[in-house]
DRENDO-1510 file (C-alpha; in Angstrom, 1 decimal, always signed):
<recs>
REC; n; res; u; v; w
REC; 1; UNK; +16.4; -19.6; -5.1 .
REC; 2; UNK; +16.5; -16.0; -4.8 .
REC; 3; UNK; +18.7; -15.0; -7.7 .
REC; 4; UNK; +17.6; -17.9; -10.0 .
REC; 5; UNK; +14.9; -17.3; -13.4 .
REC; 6; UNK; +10.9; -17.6; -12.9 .
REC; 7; UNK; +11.1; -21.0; -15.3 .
REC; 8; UNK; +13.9; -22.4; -12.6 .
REC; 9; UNK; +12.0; -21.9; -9.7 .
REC; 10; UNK; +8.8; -23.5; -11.5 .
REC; 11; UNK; +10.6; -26.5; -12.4 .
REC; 12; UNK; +12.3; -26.9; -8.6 .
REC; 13; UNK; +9.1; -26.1; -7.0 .
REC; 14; UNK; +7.4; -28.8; -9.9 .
REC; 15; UNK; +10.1; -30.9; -8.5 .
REC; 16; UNK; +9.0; -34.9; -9.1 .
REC; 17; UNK; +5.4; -34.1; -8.3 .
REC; 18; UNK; +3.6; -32.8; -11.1 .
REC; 19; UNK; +4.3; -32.9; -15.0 .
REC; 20; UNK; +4.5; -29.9; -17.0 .
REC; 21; UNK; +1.4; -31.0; -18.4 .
REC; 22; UNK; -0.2; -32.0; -14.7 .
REC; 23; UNK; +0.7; -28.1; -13.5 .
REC; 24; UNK; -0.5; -26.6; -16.4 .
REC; 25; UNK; -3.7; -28.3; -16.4 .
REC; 26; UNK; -4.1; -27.5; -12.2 .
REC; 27; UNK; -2.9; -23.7; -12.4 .
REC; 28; UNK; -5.6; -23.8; -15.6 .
REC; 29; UNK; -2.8; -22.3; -18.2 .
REC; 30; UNK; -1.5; -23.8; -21.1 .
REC; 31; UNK; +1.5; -26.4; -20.7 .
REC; 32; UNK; +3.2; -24.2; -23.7 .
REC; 33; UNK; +3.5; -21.9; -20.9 .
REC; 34; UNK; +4.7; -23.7; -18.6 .
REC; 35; UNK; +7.2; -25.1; -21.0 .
REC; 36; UNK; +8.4; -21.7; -22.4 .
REC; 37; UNK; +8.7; -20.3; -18.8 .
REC; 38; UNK; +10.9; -23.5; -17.6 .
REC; 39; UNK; +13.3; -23.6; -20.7 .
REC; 40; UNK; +14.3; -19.6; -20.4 .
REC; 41; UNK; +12.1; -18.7; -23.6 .
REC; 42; UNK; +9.9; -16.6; -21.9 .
REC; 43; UNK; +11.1; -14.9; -18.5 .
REC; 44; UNK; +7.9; -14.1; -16.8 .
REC; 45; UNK; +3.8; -13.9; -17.3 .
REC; 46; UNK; +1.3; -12.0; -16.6 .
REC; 47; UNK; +0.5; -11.7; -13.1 .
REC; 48; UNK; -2.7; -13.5; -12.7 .
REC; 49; UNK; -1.1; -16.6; -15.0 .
REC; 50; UNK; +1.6; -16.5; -12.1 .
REC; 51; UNK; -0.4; -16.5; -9.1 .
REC; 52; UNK; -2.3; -19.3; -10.8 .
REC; 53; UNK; +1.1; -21.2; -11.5 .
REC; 54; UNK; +2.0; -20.7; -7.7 .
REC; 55; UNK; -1.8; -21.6; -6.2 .
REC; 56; UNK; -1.1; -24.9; -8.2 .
REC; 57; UNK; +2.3; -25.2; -6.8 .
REC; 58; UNK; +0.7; -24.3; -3.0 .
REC; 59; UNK; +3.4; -21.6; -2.7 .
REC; 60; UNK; +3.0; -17.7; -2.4 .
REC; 61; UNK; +3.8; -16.2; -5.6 .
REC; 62; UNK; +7.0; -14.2; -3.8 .
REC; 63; UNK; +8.5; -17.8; -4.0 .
REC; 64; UNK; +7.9; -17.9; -8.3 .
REC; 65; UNK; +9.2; -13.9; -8.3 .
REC; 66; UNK; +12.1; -14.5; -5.8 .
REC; 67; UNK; +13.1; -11.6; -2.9 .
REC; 68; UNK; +13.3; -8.2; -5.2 .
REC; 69; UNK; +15.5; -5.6; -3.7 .
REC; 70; UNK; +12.1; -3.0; -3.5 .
REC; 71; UNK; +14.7; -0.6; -4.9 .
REC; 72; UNK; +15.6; +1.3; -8.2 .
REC; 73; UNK; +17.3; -1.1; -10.9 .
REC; 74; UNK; +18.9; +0.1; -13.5 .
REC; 75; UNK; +17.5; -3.3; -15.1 .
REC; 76; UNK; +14.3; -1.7; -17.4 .
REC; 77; UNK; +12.1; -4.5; -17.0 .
REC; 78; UNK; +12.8; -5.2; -13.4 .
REC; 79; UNK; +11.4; -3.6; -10.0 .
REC; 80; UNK; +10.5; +0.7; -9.9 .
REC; 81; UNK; +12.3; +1.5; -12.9 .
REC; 82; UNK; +9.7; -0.8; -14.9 .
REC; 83; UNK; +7.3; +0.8; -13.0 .
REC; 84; UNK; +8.5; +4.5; -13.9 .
REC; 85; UNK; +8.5; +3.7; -17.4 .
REC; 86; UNK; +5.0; +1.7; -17.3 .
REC; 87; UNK; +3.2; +4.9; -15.5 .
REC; 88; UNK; +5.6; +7.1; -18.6 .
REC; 89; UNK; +4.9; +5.2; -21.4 .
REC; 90; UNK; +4.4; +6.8; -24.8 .
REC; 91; UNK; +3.5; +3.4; -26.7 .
REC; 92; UNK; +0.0; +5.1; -27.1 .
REC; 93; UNK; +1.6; +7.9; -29.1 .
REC; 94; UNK; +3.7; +5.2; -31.5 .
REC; 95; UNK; +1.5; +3.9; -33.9 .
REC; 96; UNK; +2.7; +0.1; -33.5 .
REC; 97; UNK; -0.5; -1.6; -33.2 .
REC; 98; UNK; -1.7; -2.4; -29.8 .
REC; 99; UNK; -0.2; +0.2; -27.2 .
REC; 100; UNK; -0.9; -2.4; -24.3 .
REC; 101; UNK; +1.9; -5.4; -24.1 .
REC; 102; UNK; +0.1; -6.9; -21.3 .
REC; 103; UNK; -2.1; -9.9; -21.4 .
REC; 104; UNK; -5.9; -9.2; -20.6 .
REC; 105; UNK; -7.6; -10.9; -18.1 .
REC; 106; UNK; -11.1; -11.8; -16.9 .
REC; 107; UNK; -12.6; -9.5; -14.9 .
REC; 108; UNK; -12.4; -12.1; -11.8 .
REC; 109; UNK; -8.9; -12.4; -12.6 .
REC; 110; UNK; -8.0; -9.0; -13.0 .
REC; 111; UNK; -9.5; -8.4; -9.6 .
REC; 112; UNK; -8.1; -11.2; -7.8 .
REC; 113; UNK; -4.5; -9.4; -8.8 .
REC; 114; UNK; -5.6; -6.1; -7.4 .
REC; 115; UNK; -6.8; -7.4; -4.3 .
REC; 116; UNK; -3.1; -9.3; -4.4 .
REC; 117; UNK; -1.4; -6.3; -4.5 .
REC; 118; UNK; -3.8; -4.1; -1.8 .
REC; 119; UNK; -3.0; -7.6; +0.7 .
REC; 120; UNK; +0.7; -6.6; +0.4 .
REC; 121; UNK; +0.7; -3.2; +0.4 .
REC; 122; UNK; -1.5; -3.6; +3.8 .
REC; 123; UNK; +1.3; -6.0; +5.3 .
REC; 124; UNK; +4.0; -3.9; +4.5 .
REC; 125; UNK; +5.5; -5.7; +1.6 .
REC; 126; UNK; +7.1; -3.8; -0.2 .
REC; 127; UNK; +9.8; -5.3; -1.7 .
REC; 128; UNK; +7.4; -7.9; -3.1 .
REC; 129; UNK; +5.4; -5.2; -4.7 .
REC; 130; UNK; +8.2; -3.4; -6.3 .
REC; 131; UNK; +8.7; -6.6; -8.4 .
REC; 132; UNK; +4.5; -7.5; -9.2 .
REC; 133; UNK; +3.5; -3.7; -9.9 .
REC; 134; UNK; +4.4; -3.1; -13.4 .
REC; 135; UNK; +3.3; -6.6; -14.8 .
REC; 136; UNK; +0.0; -5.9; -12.7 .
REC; 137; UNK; -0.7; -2.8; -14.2 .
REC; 138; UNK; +0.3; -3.9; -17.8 .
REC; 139; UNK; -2.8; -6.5; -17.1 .
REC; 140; UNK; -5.1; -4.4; -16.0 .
REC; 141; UNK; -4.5; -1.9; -18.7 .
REC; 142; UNK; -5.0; -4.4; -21.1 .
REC; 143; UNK; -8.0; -5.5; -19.6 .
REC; 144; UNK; -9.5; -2.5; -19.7 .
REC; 145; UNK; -8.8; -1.8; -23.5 .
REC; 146; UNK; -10.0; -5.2; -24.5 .
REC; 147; UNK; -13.2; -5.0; -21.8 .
REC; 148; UNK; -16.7; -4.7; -23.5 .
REC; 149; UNK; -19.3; -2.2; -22.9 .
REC; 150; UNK; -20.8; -3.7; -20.1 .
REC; 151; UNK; -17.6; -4.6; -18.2 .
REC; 152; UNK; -15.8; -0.9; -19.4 .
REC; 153; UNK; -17.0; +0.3; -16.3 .
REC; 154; UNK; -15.7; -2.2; -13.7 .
REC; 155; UNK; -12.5; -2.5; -15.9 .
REC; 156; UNK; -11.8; +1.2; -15.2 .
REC; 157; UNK; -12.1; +0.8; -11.9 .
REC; 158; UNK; -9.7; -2.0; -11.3 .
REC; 159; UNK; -7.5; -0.2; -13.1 .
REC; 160; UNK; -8.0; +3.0; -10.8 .
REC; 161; UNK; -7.4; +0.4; -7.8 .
REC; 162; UNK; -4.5; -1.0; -9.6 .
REC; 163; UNK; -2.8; +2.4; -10.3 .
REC; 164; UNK; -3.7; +3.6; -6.9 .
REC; 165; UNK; -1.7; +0.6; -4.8 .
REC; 166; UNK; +1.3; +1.6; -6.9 .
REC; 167; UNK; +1.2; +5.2; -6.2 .
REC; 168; UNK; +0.4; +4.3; -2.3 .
REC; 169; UNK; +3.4; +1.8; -2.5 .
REC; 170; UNK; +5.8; +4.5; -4.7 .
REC; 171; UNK; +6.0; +6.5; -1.5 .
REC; 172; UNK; +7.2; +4.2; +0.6 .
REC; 173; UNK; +9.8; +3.0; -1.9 .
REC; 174; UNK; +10.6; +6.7; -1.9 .
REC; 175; UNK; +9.8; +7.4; -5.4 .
REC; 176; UNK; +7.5; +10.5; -4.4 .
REC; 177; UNK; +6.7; +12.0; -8.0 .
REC; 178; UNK; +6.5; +8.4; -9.5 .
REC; 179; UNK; +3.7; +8.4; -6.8 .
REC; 180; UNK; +2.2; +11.0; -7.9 .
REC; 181; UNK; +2.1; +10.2; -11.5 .
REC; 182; UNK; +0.3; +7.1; -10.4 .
REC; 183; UNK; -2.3; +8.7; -8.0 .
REC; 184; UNK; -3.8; +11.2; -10.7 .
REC; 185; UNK; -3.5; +8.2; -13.5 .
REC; 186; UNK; -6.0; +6.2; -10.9 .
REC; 187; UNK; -8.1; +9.6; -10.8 .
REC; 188; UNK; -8.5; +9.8; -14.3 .
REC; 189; UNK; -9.3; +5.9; -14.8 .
REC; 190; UNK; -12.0; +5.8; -12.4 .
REC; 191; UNK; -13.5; +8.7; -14.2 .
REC; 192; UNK; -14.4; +5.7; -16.5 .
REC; 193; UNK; -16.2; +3.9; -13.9 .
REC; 194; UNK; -19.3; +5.3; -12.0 .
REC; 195; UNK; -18.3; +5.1; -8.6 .
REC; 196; UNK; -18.4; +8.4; -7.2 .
REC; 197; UNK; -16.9; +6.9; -3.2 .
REC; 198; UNK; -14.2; +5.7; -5.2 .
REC; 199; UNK; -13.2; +8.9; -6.9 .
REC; 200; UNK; -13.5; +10.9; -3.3 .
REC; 201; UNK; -11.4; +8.2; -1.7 .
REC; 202; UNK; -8.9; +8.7; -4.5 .
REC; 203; UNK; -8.9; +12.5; -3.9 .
REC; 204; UNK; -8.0; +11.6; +0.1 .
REC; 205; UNK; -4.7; +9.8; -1.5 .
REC; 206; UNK; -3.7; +12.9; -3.2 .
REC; 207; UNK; -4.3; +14.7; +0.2 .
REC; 208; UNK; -2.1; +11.8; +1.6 .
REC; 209; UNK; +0.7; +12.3; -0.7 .
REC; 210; UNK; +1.0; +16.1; -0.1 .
REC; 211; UNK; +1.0; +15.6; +3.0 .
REC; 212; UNK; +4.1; +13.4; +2.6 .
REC; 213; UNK; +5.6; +16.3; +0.6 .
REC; 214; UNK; +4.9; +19.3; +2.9 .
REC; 215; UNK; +2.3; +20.6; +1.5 .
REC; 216; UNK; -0.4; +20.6; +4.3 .
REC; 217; UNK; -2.3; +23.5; +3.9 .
REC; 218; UNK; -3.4; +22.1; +0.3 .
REC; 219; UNK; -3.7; +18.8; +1.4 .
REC; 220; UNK; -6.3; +19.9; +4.5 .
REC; 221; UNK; -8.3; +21.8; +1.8 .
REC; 222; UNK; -8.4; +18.9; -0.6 .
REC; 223; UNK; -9.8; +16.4; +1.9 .
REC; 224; UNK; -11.9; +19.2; +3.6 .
REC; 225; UNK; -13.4; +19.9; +0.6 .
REC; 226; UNK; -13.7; +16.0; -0.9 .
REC; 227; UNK; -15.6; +15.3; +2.8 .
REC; 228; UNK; -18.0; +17.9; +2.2 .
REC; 229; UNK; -19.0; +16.9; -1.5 .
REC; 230; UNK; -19.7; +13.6; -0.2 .
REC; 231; UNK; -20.7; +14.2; +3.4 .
REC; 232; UNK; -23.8; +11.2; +3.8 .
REC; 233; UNK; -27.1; +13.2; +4.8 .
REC; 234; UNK; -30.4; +11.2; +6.4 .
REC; 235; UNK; -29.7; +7.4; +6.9 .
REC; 236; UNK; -26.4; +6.7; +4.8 .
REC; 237; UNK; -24.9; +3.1; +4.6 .
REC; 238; UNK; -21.2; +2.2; +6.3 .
REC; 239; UNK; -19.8; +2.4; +3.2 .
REC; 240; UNK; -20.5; +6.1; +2.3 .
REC; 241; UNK; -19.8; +6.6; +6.2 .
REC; 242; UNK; -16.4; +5.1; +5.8 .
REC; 243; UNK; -15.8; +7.0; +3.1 .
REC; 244; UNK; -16.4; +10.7; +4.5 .
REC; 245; UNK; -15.0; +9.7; +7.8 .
REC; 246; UNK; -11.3; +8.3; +6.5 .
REC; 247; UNK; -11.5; +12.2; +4.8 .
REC; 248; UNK; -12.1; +13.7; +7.6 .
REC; 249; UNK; -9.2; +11.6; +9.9 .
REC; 250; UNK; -7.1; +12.9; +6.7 .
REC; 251; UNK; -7.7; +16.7; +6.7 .
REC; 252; UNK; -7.3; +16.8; +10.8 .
REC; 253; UNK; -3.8; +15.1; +10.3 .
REC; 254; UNK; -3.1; +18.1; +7.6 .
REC; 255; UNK; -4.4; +20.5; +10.2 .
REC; 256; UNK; -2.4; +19.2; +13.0 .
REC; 257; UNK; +1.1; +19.0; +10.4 .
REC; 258; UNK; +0.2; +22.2; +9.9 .
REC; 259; UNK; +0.2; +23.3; +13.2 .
REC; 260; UNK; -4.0; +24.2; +13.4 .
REC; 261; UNK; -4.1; +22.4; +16.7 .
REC; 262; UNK; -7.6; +22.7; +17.7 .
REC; 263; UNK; -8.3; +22.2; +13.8 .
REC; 264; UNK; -7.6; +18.8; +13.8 .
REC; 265; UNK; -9.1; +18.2; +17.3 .
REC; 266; UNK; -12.3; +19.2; +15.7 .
REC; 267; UNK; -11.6; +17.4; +13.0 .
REC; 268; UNK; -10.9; +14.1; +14.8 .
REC; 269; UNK; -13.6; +14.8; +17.0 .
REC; 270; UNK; -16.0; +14.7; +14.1 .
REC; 271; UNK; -14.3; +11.5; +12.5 .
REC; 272; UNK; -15.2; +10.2; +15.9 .
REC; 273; UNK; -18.5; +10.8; +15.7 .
REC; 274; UNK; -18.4; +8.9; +12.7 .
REC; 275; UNK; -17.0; +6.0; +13.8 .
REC; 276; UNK; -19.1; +5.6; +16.4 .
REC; 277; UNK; -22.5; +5.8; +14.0 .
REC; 278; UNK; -21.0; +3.0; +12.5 .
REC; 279; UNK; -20.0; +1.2; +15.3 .
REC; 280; UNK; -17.2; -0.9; +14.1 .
REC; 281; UNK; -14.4; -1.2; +11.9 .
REC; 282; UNK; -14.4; -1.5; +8.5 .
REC; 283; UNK; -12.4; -1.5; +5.1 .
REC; 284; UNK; -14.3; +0.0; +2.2 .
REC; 285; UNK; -12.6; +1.4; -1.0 .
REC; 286; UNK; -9.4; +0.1; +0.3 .
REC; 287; UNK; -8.9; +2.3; +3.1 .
REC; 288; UNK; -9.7; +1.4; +6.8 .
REC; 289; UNK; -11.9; +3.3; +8.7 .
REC; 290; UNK; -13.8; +3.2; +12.2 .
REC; 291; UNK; -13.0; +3.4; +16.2 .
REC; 292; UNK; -9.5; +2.1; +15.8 .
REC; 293; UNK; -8.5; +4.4; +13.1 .
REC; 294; UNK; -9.4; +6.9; +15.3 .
REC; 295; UNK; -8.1; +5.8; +18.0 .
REC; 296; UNK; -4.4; +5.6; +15.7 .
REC; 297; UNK; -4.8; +8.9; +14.3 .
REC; 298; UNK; -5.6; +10.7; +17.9 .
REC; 299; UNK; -1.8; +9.6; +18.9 .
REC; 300; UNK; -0.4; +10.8; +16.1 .
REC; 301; UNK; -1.9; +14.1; +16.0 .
REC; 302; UNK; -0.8; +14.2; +19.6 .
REC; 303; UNK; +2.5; +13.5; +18.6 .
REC; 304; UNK; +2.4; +15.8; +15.4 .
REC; 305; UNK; +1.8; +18.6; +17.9 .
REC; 306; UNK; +4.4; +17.3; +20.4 .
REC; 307; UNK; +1.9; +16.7; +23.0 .
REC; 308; UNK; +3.8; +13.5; +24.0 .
REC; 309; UNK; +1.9; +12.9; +27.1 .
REC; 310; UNK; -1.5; +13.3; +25.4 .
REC; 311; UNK; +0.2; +10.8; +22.8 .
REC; 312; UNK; +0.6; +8.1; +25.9 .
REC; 313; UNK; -2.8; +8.8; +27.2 .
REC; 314; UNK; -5.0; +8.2; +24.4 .
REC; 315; UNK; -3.0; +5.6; +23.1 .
REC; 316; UNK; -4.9; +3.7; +25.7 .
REC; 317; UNK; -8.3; +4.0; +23.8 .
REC; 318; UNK; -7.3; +1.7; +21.2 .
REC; 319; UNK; -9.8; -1.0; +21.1 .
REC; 320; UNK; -8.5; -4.2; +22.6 .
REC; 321; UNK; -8.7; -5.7; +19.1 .
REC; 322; UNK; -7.9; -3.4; +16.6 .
REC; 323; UNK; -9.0; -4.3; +13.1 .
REC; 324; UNK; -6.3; -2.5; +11.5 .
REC; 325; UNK; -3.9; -3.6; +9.0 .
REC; 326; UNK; -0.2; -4.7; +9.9 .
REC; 327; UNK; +0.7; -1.6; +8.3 .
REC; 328; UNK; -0.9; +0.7; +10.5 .
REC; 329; UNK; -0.1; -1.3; +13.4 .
REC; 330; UNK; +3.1; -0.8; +12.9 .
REC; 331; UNK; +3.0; +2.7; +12.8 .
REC; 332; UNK; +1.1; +3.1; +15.6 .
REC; 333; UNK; +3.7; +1.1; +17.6 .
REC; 334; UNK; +6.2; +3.8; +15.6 .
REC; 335; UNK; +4.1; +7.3; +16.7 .
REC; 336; UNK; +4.3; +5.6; +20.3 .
REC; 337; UNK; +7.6; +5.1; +20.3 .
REC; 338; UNK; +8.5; +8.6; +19.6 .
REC; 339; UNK; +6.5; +9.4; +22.4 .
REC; 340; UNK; +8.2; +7.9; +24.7 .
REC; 341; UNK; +11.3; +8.6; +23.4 .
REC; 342; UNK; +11.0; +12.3; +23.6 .
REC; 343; UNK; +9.9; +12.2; +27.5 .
REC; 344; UNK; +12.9; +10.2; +28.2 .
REC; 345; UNK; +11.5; +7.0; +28.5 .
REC; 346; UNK; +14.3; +5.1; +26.4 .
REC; 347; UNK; +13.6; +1.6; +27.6 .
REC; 348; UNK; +9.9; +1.8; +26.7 .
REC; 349; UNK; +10.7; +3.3; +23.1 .
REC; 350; UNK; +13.0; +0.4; +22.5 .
REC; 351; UNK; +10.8; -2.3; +23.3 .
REC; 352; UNK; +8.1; -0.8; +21.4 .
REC; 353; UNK; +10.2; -1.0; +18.4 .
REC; 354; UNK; +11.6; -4.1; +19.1 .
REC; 355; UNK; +7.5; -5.3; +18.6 .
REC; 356; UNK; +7.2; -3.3; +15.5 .
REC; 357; UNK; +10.6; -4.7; +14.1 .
REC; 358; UNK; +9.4; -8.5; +14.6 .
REC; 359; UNK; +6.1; -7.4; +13.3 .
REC; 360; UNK; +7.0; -5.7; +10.0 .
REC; 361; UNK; +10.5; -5.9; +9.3 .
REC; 362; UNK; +9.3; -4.8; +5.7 .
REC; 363; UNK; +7.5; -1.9; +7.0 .
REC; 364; UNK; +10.6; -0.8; +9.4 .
REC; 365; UNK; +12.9; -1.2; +6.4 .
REC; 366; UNK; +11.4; +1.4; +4.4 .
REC; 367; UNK; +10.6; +4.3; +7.3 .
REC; 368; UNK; +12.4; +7.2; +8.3 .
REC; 369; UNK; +10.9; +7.1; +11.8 .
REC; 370; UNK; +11.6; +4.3; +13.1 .
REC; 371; UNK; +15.4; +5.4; +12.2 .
REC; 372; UNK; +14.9; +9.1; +13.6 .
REC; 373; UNK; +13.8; +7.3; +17.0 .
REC; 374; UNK; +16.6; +5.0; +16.7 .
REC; 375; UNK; +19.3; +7.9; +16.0 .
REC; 376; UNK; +17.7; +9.9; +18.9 .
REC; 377; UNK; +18.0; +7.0; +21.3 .
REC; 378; UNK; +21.7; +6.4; +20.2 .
REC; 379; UNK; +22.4; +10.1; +21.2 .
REC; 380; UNK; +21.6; +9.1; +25.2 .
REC; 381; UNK; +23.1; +5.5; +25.4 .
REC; 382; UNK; +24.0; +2.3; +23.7 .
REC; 383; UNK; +22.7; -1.1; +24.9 .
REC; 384; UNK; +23.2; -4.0; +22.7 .
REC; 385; UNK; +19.4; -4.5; +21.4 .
REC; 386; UNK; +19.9; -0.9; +20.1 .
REC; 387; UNK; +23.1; -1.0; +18.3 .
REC; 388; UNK; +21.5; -4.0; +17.0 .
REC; 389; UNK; +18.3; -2.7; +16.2 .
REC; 390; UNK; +20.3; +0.3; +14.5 .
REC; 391; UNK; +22.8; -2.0; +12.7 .
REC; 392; UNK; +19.7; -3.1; +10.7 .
REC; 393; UNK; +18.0; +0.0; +9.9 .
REC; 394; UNK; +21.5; +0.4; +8.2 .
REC; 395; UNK; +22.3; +3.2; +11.3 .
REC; 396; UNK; +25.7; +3.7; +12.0 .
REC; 397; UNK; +28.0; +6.0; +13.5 .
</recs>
């Protein structure tokens, strides 16, 4: 079903089962809908109508959007160039009415579609998101437009969260500036809300995405200096805790990038101490934070500062359960692969990736280490599992 229309897939998935009048009435949209969507009149929906559609149908709404390429389409209402031009759009400047062509939403709606999108940025879904990001955000902008002064505020905010998962997911698309565009639209939405953990977190994705682009001495200062105008004095809850400490785990991987070694040791140190107060781990403000974080983070400033042997040792402090997202996992699995790799240990780096591969082949499709690894280990020997591994990384040579 992959290259077939919305509508087609509806009406296969529909099958015998349910009338168009039964699936509208279960998915709790109207059968004109349905109809429209099924015949080719309309080509898609807003995203909460779809995800309704696909409950109803007891499929994942992937299966309604079909397997996007998660890359740039020269098709303007498909994938990241629909994003770009939703996250440039001037229809606020062209007086045509309503500058918003999405549909709004309840708030409950509008936040079950964030938390969509945060779920699949979190697994490493990438490609799915390339294809729900710019109908999600026309929603929630709409939403917030049409929101009324006592739901302005958590409108905002959803729309901060929104804009914030597309900037986080830009990156790994490769679509760096697009992802910066995003990052400092979601600042300046939640300036409409009253959240003031939200805005700090916010500032620790900027100081995430220059540290993607080099820039490590502004990024420490910007989550140094975040942590400190939030850092939680007397008996704070987790939440505020979480908060301050994911800054802190963010300004000592600056440090280390930028080679301030016992920096970031402080640094992590201190998150440490953090995650211990708290005891546990937790997601708050859509960011993970507590002793398995840490635990991450110490192996890859180890590795950041090519201390590979470090790297291996405290790799073994990661709680036996770690309640950290398949994401991360992944790219812990990636930091200690490198490791081994660069003290020679090939076999161990390969199976290491191997896990990470059948974890997240979403995730390991869209990284460049897992590829640097894999060209470094093709530079010592060739066993089949590698050439293999490499021939789907799209490695060759």
């Amino acid at each position: 079903m992959g290259n077939t229309s919305i509508g087609v897939r509806i009406r296969e998935l529909r099958g015998r089962v349910l009338t168009q009048q039964q699936l509208a009435d279960r998915a709790g949209v109207s059968v004109d809908l349905v109809r429209k969507l099924e015949q080719g009149i309309r080509q898609t929906a807003s995203i909460g109508s779809l995800q309704r559609i696909a409950r109803a149908l007891d499929v994942d709404i992937s299966e309604l959007l079909g397997r996007p390429a998660g890359i740039p389409s020269t098709d303007p209402d498909a994938g990241i160039v629909a994003v770009r031009r939703v996250l440039t759009s001037v229809d606020d400047l062209l007086d045509d009415g309503d500058p918003t062509p999405g549909e709004a939403s309840t708030l409950v709606d509008a936040r079950r579609i964030v938390e969509y999108a945060w779920g699949a940025y979190w697994s490493g879904r990438y490609a799915l998101l390339s294809a729900v990001l710019a109908p999600t955000l026309h929603q929630l902008r709409a939403t917030a437009r049409a929101a009324n002064e006592g739901e302005r505020a958590a409108a905002a905010e959803l729309l901060a969260r929104g804009l914030w998962v597309t900037g986080c997911s830009l990156v790994h698309l490769g679509q760096h500036d697009a992802a910066f565009l995003a990052v400092r639209q979601a600042l300046a939405a939640a300036q409409g809300g009253s959240d003031e953990l939200l805005s700090a977190t916010l500032r620790g994705s900027v100081a995430w995405q220059l540290l993607g682009r080099g820039r490590y001495e502004e990024a420490r200062r910007l989550a140094v200096r975040t942590a400190e105008a939030i850092e939680p004095l007397g008996d704070a809850p987790p939440t505020h805790l979480s908060a301050f400490g994911s800054l802190v785990l963010t300004a000592a991987t600056a440090a280390a990038r930028d080679q301030r070694s016992a920096e970031a040791a402080h640094l992590v140190g201190q998150a440490d101490a953090v995650a211990r107060r708290i005891g546990h781990d937790r997601r708050d403000y859509e960011t993970y934070f507590g002793p398995s974080q840490v635990a991450m983070q110490r192996v890859d400033v180890a590795v950041v500062t090519e201390d590979y042997t470090t790297a291996l040792t405290v790799a073994r402090r990661m709680p036996r359960t770690p309640s950290l997202p398949l994401a991360s996992r992944a790219r812990h699995l990636a930091d200690r692969a490198l490791a081994h790799a660069r003290l020679g240990h090939q076999q161990q780096a390969l199976d290491i990736l191997l896990s990470a591969e059948r974890m997240a082949p979403d995730w390991m499709s869209h990284q460049t280490m897992p590829r640097r690894i894999v060209s470094e280990l093709l530079a010592r020997e060739r066993p089949s599992r590698l050439r293999g591994l490499a021939e789907r990384l799209g490695i060759f040579g």
